[in-house]
N, CA, C and O atoms as a GROMACS GRO file, in nm:
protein
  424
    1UNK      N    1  -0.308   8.928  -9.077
    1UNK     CA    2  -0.317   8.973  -8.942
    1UNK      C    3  -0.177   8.988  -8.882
    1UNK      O    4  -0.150   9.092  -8.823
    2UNK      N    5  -0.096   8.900  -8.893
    2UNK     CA    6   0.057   8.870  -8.835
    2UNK      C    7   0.120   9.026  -8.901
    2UNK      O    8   0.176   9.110  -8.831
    3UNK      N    9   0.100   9.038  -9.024
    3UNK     CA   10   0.176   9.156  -9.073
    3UNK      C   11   0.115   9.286  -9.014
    3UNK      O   12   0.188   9.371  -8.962
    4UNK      N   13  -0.026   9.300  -9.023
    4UNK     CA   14  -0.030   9.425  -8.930
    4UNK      C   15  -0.001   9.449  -8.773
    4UNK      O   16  -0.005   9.559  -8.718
    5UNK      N   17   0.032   9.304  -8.700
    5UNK     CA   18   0.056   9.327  -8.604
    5UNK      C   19   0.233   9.399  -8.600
    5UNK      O   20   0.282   9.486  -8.527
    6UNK      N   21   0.273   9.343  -8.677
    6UNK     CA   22   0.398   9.381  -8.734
    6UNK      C   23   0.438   9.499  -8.736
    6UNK      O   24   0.524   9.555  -8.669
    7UNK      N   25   0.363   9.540  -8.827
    7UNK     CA   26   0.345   9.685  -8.879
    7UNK      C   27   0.328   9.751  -8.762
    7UNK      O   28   0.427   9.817  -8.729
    8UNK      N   29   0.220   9.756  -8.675
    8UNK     CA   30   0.198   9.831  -8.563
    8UNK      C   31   0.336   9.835  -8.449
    8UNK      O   32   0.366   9.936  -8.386
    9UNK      N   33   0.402   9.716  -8.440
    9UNK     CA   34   0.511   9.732  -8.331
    9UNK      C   35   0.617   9.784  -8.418
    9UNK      O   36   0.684   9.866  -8.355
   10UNK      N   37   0.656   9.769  -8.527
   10UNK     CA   38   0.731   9.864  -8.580
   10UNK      C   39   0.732   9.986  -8.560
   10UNK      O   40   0.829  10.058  -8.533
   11UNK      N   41   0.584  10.023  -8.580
   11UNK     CA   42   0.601  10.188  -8.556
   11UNK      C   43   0.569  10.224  -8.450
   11UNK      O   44   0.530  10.340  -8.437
   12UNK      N   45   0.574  10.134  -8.335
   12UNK     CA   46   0.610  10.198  -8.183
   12UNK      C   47   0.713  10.228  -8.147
   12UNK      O   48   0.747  10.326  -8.081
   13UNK      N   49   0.807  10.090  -8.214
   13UNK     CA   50   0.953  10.044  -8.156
   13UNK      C   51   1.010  10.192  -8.265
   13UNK      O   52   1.118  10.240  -8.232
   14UNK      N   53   0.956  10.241  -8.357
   14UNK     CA   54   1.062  10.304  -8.474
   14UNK      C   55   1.140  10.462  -8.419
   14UNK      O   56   1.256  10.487  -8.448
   15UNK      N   57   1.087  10.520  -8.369
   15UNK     CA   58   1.172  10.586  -8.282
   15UNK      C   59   1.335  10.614  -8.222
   15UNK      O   60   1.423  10.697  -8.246
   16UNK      N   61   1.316  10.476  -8.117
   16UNK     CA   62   1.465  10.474  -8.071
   16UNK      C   63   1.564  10.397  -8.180
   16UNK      O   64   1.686  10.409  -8.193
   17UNK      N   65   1.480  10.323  -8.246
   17UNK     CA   66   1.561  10.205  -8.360
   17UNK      C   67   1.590  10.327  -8.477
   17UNK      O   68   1.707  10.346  -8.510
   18UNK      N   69   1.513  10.386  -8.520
   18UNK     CA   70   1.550  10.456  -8.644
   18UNK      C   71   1.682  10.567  -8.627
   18UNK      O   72   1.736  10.608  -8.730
   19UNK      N   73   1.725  10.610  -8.508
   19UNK     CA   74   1.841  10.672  -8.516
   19UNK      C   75   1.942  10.555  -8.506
   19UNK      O   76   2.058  10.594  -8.494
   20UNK      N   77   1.926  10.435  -8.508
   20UNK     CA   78   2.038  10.352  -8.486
   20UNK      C   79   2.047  10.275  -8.635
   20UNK      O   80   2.151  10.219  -8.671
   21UNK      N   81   1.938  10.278  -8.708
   21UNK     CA   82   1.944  10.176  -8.830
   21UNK      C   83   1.957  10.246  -8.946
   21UNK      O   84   1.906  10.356  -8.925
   22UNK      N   85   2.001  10.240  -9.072
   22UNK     CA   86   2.040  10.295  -9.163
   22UNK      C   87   1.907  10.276  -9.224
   22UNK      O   88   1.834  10.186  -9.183
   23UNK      N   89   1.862  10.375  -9.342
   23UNK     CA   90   1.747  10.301  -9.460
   23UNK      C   91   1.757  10.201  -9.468
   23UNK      O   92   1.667  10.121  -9.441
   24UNK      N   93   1.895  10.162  -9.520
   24UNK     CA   94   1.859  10.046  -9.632
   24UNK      C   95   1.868   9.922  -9.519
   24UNK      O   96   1.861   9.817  -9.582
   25UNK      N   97   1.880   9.900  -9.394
   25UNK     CA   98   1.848   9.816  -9.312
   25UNK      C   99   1.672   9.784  -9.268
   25UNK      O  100   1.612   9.683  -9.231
   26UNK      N  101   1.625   9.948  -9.298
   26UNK     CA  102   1.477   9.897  -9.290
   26UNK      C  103   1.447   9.849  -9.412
   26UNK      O  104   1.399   9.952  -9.457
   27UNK      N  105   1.439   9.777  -9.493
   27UNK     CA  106   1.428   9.742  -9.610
   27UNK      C  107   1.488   9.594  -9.602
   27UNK      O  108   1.432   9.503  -9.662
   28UNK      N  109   1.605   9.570  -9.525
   28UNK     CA  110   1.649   9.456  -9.481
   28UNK      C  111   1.542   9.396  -9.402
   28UNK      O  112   1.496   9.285  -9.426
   29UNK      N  113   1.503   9.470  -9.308
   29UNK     CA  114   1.406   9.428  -9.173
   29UNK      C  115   1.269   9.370  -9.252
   29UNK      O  116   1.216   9.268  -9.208
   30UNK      N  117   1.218   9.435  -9.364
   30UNK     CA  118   1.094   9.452  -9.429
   30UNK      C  119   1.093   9.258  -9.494
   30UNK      O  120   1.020   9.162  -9.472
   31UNK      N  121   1.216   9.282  -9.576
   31UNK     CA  122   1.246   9.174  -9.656
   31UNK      C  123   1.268   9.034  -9.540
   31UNK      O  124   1.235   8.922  -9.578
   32UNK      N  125   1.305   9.047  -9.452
   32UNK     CA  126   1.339   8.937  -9.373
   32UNK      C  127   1.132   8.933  -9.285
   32UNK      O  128   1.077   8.823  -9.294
   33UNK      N  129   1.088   8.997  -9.246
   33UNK     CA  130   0.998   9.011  -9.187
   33UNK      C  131   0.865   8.902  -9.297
   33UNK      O  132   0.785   8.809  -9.285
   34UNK      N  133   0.910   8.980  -9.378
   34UNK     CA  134   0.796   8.936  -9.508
   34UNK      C  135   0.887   8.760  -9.577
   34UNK      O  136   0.807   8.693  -9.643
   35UNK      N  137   1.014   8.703  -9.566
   35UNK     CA  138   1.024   8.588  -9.546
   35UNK      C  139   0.998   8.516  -9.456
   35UNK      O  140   0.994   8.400  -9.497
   36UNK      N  141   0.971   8.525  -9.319
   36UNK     CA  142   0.940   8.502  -9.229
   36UNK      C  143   0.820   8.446  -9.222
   36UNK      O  144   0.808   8.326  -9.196
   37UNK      N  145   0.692   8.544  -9.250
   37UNK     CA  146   0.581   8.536  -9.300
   37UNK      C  147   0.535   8.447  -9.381
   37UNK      O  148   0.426   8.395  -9.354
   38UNK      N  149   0.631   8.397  -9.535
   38UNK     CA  150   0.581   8.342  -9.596
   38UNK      C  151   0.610   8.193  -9.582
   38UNK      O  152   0.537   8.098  -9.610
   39UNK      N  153   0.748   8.197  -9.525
   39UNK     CA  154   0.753   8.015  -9.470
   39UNK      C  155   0.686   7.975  -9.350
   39UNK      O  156   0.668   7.854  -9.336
   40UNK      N  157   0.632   8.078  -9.231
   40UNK     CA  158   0.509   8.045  -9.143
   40UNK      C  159   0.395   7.981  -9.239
   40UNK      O  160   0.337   7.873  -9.223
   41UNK      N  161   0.374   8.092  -9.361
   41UNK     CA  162   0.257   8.053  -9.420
   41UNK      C  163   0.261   7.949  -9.533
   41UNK      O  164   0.176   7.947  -9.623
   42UNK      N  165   0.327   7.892  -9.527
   42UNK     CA  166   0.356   7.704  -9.598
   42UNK      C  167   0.300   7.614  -9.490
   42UNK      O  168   0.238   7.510  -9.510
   43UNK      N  169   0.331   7.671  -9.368
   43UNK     CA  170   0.308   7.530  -9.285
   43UNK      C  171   0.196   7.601  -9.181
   43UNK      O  172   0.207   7.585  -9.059
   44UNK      N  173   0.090   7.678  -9.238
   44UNK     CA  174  -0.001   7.703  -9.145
   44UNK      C  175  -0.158   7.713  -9.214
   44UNK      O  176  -0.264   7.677  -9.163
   45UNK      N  177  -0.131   7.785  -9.372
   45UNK     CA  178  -0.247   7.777  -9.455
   45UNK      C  179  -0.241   7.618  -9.506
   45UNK      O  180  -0.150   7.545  -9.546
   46UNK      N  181  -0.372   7.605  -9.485
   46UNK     CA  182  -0.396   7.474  -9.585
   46UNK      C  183  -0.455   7.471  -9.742
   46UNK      O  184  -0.535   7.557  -9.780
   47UNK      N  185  -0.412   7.372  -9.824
   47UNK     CA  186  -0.518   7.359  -9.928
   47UNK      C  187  -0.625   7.361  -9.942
   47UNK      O  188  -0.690   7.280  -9.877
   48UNK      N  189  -0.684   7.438 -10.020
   48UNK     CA  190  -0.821   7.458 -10.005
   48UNK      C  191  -0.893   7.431 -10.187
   48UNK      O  192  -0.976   7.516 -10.218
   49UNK      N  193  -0.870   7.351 -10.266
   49UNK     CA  194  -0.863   7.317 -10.430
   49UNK      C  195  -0.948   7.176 -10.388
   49UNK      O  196  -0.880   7.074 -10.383
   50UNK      N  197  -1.087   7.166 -10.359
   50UNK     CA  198  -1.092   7.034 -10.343
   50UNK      C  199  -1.228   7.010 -10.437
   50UNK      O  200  -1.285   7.119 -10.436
   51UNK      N  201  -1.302   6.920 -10.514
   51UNK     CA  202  -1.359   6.876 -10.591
   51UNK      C  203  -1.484   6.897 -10.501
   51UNK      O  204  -1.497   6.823 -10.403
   52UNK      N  205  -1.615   7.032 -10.539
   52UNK     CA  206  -1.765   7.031 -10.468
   52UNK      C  207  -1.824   6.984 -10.575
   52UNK      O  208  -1.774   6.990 -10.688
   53UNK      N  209  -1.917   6.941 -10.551
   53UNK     CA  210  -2.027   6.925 -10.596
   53UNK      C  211  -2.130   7.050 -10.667
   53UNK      O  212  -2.138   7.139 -10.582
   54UNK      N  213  -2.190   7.078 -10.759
   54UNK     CA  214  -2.218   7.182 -10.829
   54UNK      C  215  -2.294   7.258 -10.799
   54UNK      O  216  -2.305   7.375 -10.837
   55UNK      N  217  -2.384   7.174 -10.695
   55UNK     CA  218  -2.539   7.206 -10.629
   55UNK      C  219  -2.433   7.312 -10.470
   55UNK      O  220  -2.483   7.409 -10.413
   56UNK      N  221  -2.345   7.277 -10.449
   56UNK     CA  222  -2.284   7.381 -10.338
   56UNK      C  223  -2.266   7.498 -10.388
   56UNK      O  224  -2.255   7.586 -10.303
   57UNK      N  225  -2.258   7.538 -10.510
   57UNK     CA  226  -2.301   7.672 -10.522
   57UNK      C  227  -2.407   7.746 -10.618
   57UNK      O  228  -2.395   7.843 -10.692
   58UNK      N  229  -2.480   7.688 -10.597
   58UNK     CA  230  -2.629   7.669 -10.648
   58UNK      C  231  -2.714   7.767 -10.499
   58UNK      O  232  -2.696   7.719 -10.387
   59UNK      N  233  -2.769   7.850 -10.506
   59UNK     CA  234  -2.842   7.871 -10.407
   59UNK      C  235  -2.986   7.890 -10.400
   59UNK      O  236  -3.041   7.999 -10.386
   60UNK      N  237  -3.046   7.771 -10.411
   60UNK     CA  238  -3.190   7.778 -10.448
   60UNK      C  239  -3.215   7.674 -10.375
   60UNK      O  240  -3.137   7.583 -10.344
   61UNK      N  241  -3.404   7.698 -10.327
   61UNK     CA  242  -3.452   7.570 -10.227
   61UNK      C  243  -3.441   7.456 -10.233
   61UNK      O  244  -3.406   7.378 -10.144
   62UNK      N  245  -3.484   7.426 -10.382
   62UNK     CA  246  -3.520   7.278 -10.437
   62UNK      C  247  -3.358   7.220 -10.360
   62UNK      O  248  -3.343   7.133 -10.274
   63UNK      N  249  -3.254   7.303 -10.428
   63UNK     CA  250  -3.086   7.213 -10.415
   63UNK      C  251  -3.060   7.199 -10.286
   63UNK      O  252  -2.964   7.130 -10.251
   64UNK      N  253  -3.144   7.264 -10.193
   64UNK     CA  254  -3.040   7.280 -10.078
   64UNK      C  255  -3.068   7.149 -10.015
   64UNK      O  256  -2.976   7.126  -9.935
   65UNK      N  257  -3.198   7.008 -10.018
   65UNK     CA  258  -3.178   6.937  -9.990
   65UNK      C  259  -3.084   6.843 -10.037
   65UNK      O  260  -3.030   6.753  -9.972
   66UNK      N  261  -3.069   6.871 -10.156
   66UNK     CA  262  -2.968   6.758 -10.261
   66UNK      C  263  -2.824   6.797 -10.233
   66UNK      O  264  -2.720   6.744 -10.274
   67UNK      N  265  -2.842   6.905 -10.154
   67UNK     CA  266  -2.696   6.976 -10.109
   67UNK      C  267  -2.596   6.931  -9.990
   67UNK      O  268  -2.474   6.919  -9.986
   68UNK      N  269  -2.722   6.907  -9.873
   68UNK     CA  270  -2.720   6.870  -9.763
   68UNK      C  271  -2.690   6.710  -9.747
   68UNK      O  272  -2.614   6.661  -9.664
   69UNK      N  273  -2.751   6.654  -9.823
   69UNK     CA  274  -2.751   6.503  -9.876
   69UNK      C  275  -2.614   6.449  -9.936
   69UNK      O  276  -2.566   6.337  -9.920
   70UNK      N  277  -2.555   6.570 -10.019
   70UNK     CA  278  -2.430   6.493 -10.081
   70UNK      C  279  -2.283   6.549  -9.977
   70UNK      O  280  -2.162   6.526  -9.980
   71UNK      N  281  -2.363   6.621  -9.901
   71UNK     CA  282  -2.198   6.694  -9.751
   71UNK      C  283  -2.202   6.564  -9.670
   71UNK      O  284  -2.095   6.522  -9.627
   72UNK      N  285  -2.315   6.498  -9.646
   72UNK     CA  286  -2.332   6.426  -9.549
   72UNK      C  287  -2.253   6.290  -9.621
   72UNK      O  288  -2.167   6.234  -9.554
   73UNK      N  289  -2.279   6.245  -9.742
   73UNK     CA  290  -2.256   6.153  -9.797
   73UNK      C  291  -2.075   6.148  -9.783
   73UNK      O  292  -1.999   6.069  -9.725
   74UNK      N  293  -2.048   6.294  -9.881
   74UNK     CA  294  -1.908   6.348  -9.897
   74UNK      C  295  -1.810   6.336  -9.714
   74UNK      O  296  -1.688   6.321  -9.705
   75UNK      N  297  -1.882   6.345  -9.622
   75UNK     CA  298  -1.909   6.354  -9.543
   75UNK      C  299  -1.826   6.223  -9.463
   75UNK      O  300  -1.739   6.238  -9.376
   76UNK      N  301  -1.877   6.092  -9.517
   76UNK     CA  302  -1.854   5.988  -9.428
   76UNK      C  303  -1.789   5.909  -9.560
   76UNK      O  304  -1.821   5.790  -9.564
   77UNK      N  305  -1.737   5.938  -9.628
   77UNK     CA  306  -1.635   5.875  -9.766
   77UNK      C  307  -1.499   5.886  -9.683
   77UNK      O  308  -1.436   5.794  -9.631
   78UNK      N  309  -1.459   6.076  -9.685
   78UNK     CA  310  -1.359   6.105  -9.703
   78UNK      C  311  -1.322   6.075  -9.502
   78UNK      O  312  -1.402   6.074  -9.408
   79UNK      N  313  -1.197   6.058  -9.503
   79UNK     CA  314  -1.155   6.064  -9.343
   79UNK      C  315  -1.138   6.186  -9.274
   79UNK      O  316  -1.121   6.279  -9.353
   80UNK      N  317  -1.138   6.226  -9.133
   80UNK     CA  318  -1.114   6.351  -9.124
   80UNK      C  319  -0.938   6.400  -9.159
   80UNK      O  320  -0.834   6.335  -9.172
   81UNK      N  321  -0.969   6.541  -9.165
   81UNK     CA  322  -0.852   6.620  -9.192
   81UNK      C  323  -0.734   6.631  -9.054
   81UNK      O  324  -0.768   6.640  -8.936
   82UNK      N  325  -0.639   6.628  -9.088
   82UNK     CA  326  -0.522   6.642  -9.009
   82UNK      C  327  -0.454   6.725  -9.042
   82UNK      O  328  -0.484   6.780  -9.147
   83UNK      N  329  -0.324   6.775  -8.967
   83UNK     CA  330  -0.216   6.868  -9.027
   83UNK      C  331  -0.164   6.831  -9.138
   83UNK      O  332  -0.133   6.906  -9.231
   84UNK      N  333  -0.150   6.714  -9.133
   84UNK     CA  334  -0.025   6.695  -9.264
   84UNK      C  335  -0.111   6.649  -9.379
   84UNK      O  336  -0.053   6.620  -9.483
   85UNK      N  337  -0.247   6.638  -9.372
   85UNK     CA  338  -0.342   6.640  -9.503
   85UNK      C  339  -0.379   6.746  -9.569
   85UNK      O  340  -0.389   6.756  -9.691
   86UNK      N  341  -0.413   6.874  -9.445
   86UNK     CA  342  -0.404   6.988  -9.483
   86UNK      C  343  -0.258   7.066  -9.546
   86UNK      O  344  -0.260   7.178  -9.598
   87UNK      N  345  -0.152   6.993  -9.532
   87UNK     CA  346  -0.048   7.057  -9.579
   87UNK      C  347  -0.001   7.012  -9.712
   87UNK      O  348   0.101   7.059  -9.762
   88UNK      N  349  -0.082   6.910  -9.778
   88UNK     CA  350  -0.080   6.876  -9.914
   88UNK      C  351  -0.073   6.981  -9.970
   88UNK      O  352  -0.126   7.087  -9.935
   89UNK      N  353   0.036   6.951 -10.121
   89UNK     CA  354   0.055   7.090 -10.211
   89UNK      C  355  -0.083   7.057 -10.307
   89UNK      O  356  -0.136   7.163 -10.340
   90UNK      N  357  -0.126   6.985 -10.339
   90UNK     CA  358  -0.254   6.979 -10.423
   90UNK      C  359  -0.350   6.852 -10.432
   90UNK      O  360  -0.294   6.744 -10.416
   91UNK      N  361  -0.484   6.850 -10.454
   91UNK     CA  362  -0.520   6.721 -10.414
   91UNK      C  363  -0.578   6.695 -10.543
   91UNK      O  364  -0.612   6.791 -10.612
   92UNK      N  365  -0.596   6.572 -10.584
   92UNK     CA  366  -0.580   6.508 -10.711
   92UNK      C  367  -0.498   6.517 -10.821
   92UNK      O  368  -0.382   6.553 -10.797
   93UNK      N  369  -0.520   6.499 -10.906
   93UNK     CA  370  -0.424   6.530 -10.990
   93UNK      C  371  -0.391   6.734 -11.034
   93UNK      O  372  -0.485   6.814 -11.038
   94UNK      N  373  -0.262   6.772 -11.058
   94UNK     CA  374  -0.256   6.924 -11.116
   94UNK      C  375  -0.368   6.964 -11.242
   94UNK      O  376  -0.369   6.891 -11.341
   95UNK      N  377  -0.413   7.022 -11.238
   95UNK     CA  378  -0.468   7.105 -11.344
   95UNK      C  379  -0.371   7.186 -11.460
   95UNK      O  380  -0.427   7.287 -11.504
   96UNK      N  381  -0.302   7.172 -11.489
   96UNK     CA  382  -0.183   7.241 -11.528
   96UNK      C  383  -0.233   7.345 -11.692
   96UNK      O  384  -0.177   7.420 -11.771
   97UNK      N  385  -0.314   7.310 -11.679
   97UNK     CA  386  -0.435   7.369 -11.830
   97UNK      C  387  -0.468   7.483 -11.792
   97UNK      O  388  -0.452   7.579 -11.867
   98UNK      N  389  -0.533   7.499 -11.640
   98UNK     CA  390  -0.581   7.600 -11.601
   98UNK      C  391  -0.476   7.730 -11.590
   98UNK      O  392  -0.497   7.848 -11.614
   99UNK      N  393  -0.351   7.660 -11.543
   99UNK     CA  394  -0.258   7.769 -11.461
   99UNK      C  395  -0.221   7.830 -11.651
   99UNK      O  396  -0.255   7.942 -11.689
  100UNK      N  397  -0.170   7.758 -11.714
  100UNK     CA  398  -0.171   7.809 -11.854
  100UNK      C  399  -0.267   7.908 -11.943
  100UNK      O  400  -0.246   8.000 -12.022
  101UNK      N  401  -0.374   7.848 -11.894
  101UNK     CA  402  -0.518   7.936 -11.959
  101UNK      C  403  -0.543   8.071 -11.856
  101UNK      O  404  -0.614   8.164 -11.894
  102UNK      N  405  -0.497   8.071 -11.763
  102UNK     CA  406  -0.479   8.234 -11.636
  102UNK      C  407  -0.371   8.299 -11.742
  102UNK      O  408  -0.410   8.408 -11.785
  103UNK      N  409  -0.269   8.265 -11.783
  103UNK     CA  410  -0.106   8.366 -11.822
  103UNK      C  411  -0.214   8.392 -11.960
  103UNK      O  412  -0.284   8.492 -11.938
  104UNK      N  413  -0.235   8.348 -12.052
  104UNK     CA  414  -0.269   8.339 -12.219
  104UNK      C  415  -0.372   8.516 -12.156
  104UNK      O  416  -0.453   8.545 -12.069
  105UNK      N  417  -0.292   8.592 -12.277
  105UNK     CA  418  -0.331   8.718 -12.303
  105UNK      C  419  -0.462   8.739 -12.404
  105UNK      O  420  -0.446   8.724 -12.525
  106UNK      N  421  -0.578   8.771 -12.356
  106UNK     CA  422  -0.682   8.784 -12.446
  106UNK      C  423  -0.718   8.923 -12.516
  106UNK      O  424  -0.812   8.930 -12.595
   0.00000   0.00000   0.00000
């Protein structure tokens, strides 16, 4: 969303700016715009890698009570979430098998 808002005032503002800025400064602007972006987005997306239960994506009647039963349970274990819980780089241990088994060429 942030980037298309971006995008859109760029090409209002681009007009009077583009007789003043060289190419390769919009390309500067692009690159700084889009760092900008991505260290906002360290400290604004949260982790989202967290251990469900199997029946959560199960979508059938019988589960949905056994479903409801283990959120509630899951529910009053874990504490609530905060900023700086949500800003964990990963929760439990790395998977580091997985990120290996994504690159491996089949």
């Amino acid at each position: 969303m942030v980037q298309i808002i971006g995008s859109v005032v760029l090409v209002l503002c681009a007009s009077p700016i583009a007789a003043r800025l060289s190419p390769e400064w919009w390309y500067r602007l692009a690159a700084i715009l889009a760092g900008i972006q991505f260290v906002v987005s360290i400290f604004l997306l949260p982790e989202t890698k967290f251990s469900r239960p199997q029946t959560s994506s199960v979508q059938s009647p019988e589960l949905e009570a056994v479903h409801h039963a283990e959120v509630r349970e899951a529910a009053s274990k874990f504490p609530p979430r905060t900023w700086l819980s949500d800003m964990r780089l990963w929760v439990g241990r790395p998977e580091w098998n997985k990120g290996i088994s994504l690159l491996q060429v089949k």
